[in-house]
C-alpha positions in Angstrom: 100.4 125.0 111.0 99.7 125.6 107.1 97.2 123.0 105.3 100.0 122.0 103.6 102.0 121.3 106.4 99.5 119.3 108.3 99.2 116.9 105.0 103.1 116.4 105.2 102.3 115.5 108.8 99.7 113.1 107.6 101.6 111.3 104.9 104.7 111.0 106.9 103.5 106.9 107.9 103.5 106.1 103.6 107.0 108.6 103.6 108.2 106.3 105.9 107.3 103.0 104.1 109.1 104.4 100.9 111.9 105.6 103.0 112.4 102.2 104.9 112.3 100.4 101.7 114.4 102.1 99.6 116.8 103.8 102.1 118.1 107.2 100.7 116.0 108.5 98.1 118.4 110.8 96.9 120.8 108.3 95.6 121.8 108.2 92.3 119.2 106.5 89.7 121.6 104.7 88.1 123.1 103.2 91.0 119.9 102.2 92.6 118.7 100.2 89.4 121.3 98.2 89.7 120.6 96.9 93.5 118.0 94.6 92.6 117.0 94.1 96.5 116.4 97.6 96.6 114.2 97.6 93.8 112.3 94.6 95.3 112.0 96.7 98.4 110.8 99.7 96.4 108.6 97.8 94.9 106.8 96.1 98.5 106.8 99.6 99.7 104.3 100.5 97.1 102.3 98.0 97.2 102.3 98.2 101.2 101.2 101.5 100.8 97.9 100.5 98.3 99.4 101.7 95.0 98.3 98.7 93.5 100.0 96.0 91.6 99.5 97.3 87.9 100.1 100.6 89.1 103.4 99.7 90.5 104.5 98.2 87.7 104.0 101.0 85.4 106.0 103.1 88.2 108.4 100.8 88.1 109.0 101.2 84.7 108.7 104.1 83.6 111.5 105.2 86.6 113.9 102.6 85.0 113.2 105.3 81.7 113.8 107.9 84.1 116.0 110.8 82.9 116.3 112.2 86.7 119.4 111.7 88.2 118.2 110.7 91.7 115.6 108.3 92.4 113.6 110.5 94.6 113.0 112.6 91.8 111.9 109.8 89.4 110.0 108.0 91.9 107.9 112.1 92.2 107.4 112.6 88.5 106.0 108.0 87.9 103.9 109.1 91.3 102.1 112.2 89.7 102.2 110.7 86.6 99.8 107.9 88.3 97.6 110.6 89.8 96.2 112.1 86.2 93.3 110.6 84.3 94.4 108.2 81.4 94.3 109.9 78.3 96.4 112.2 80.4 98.6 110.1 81.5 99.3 108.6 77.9 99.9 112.4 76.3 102.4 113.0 79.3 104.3 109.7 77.6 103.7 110.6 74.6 105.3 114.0 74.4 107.5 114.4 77.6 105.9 114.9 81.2 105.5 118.6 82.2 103.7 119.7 85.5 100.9 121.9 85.4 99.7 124.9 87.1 98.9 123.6 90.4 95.1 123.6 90.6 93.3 126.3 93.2 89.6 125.6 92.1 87.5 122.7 91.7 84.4 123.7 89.5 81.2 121.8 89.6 80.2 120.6 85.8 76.3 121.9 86.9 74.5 122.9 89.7 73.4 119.9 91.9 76.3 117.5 93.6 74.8 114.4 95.2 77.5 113.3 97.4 77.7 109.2 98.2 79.3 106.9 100.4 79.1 104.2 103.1 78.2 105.2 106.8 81.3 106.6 109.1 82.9 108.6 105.8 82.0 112.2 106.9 80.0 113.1 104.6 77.5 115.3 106.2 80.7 116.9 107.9 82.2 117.2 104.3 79.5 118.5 102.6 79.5 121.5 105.4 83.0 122.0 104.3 81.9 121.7 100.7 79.2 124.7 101.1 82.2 127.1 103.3 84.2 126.4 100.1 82.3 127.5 97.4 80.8 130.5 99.6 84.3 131.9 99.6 84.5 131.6 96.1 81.4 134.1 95.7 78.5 131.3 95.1 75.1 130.6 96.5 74.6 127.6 98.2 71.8 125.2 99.2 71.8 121.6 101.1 69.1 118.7 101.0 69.2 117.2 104.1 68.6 112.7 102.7 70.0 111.4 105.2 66.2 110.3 106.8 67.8 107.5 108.3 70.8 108.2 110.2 69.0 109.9 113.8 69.7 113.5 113.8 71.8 113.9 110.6 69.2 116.6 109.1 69.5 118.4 112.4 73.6 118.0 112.3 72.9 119.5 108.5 71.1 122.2 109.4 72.9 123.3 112.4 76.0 123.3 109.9 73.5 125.4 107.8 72.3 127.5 110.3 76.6 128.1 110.9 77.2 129.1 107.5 74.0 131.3 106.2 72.8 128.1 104.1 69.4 127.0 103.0 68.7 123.6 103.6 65.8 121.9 102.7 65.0 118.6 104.8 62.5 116.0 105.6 60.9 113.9 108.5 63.6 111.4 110.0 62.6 108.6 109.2 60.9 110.0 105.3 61.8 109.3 101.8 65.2 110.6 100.8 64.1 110.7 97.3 61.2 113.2 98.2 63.6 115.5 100.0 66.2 115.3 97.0 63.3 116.2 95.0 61.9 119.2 96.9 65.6 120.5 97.4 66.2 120.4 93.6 63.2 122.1 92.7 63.9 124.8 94.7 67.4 125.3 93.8 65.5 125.7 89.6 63.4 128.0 91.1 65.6 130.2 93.5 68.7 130.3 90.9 70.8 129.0 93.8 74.1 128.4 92.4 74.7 125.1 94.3 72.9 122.3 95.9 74.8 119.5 98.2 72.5 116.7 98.5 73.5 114.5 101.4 72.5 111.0 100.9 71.6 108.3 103.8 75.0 106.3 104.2 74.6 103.1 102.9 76.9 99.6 102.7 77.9 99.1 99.1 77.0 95.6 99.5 73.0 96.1 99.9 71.7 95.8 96.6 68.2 97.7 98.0 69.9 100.6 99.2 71.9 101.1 95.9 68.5 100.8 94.1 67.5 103.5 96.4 70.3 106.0 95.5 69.6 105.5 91.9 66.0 106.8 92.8 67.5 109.6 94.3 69.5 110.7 91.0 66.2 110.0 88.8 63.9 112.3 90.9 66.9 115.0 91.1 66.7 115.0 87.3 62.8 115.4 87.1 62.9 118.2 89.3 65.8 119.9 87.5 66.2 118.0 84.1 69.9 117.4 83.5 71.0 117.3 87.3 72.5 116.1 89.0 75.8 117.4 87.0 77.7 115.1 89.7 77.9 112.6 91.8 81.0 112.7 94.2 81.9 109.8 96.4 83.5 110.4 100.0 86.2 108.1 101.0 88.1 107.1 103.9 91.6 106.9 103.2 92.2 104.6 106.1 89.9 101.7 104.6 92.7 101.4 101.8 91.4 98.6 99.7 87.9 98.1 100.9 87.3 101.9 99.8 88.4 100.9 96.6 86.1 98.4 96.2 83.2 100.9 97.7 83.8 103.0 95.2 84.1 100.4 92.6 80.0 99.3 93.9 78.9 103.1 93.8 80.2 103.1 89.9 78.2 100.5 89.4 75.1 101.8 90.8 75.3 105.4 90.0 78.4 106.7 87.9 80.7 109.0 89.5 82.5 111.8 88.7 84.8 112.6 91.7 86.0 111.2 94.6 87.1 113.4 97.6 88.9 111.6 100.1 89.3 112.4 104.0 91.6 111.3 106.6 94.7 111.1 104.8 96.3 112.4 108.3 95.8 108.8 110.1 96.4 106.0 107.3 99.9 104.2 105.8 97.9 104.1 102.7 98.2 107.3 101.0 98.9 105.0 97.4 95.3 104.6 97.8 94.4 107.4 95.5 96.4 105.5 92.5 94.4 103.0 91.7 91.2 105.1 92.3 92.2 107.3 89.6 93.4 104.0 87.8 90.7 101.8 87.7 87.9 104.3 88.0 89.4 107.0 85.3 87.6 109.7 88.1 89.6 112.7 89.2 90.3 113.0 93.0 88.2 116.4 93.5 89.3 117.4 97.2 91.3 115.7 100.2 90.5 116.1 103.5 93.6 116.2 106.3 91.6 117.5 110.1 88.2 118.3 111.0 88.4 122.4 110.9 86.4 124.1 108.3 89.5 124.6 106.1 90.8 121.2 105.9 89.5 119.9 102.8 90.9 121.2 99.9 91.3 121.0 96.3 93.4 117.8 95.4 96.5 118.7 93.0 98.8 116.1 92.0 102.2 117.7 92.0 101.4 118.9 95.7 100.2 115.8 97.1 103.4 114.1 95.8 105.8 117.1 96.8 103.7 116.7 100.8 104.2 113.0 100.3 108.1 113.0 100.2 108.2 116.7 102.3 109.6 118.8 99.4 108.5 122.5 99.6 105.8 123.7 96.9 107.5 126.6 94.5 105.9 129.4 95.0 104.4 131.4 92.2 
C-alpha cells in the first residue's frame, strides 16, 4: 500500500463525518445551498471534525461564492484554501485560487531544528524519521540526544543513530539538556554537518519551569552556533484534536515556532485539526506522519491532503 493510500485509509473516519453530514457530495452546489439543514449539517461536520468555528465560517462562505458546480469540489478548493498561511490565503481571494505545484521537499531555513512537544508525541521516533529523510536527499546529519529525562531516550536515539550512519551527540541520563544542546551545536559549526535534530525532554505545556527550560535550550544553541537554531518544529498528535491546539498555542508562547509536523493522522476523526493550526498560529504544517515505518512521515502538501481527505486520485505529473 502507497503512502498516499494509507493516508486515505487514515482520514476515512473525518470522510465519513463530512459524508454523513452532507450526504452526496457531488450534488449540485446550487441545489445544496438551498437545503438549509444540509448546510447546518455541513456545517457540524466541520466543527465535529476540529476545523474550528472561524475557520468554518470562512468555509462556509466562501463555498456559497463557489463557482464549482458540485459541492464536493467547493467544499476541496475552501478546505485547501484554509491549509495555506494568511497572506496566502488573502492573495488566493484576491486574484482567483490556483493550486500549486504539489510540494516534494521541505527545506530547513538553517542548520539546527530543535524539535518540541509534550511527552507520548513521537518525537524521538520522528526525528529518526527526520534524519532518513534528509539523508536521501543527499545531506549530512547529526542528532543531540536532550531528552536526559525520559529513561533510555538517548539510548533509543542512538540506536536509531547507530541504524541510519548518524552522529549523535548525548549526555548522562539524568544531565542538563541545555549542555548536551550545546555540545551537539558546537560540533555541528565545527564538522560542517549539514543538519542537527535536537531532541528535547517532553514536557507538559502547562509547567511554566520546563518551558523556561526549553527557552535555555534555544539560547545555549545560539551561543554555540550564533543564529541557530533556524527552527523550532513542534510534534503533534493529531488524535489530541483540541488540546494539541492549545499545546502548541503554549510552545508559541515560550519559544516561537516555525513548523508543526503532525503524526497519527491514521487513528483520529479530527483531521480539521490542521486548520486552525495554520489559522491561529500562521505556521506551515511541515510533514504528516500516517504509520510507524521509516517512510511514513512525509512532506505535508495541501492540495494532497485534501484530494486523500475526500479519496480523489492525485494528477500525476
Amino acid at each position: 500500500m502507497s503512502w498516499l493510500d494509507r493516508l486515505r485509509q487514515g482520514l476515512s473516519k473525518t470522510r465519513q463525518q463530512f459524508q454523513d453530514a452532507a450526504g452526496d457530495l457531488g450534488t449540485d452546489l446550487q441545489e445544496t445551498l438551498t437545503r438549509l439543514d444540509s448546510i447546518e449539517d455541513l456545517e457540524y461536520a466541520l466543527i465535529a471534525a476540529d476545523v474550528g468555528r472561524a475557520a468554518t465560517e470562512e468555509i462556509l462562505a466562501d463555498i456559497r461564492k463557489s463557482g464549482k458546480s458540485n459541492l464536493q469540489d467547493a467544499l476541496m478548493e475552501a478546505l485547501t484554501l484554509q491549509l495555506e498561511p494568511d497572506r496566502r490565503r488573502a492573495q488566493f481571494r484576491q486574484l482567483g485560487f490556483t493550486p500549486d505545484a504539489r510540494r516534494t521537499v521541505v527545506d530547513p531555513r538553517g542548520h539546527v531544528v530543535m524539535v518540541v512537544g509534550v511527552n507520548g508525541v513521537g518525537k524521538t521516533t520522528t526525528i529518526a524519521k527526520l534524519g532518513e529523510y534528509y539523508l536521501g536527499r543527499g545531506k549530512s546529519v547529526m542528532f543531540a540526544a536532550g531528552d536526559t529525562f525520559r529513561a533510555a531516550a538517548g539510548a533509543q536515539l542512538g540506536v536509531w543513530g547507530e541504524r541510519l550512519g548518524i552522529p549523535v551527540v548525548g549526555g548522562p541520563e539524568g544531565g542538563d539538556p541545555a549542555a548536551v544542546a550545546y555540545d551537539a551545536a558546537a560540533a555541528r559549526a565545527a564538522r560542517g554537518t549539514d543538519l542537527l535534530f535536537v531532541d528535547t525532554a517532553g514536557r507538559l505545556h502547562t509547567k511554566h519551569n520546563l518551558m523556561e527550560e526549553l527557552k535555555k535550550v534555544r539560547r545555549v544553541i545560539d551561543k554555540a552556533d550564533p543564529g541557530e537554531p533556524a527552527d523550532v518544529w513542534l510534534v503533534l498528535d493529531a488524535v489530541t484534536g483540541q488540546n494539541g491546539l492549545a499545546q502548541a498555542k503554549k510552545f508559541h508562547e515560550a519559544t516561537p515556532l516555525t513548523g508543526v509536523i503532525v503524526t497519527k493522522l491514521d487513528g483520529t476523526a479530527k483531521g480539521g485539526i490542521l486548520i486552525p493550526i495554520v489559522r491561529e498560529l500562521g505556521v506551515p504544517i511541515k510533514f504528516i506522519g500516517v504509520g510507524e515505518g521509516a517512510h511514513d512521515l512525509q512532506p505535508f502538501d495541501p492540495q494532497a491532503f485534501v484530494r486523500a481527505l475526500f479519496d480523489v486520485e492525485v494528477p500525476r505529473d
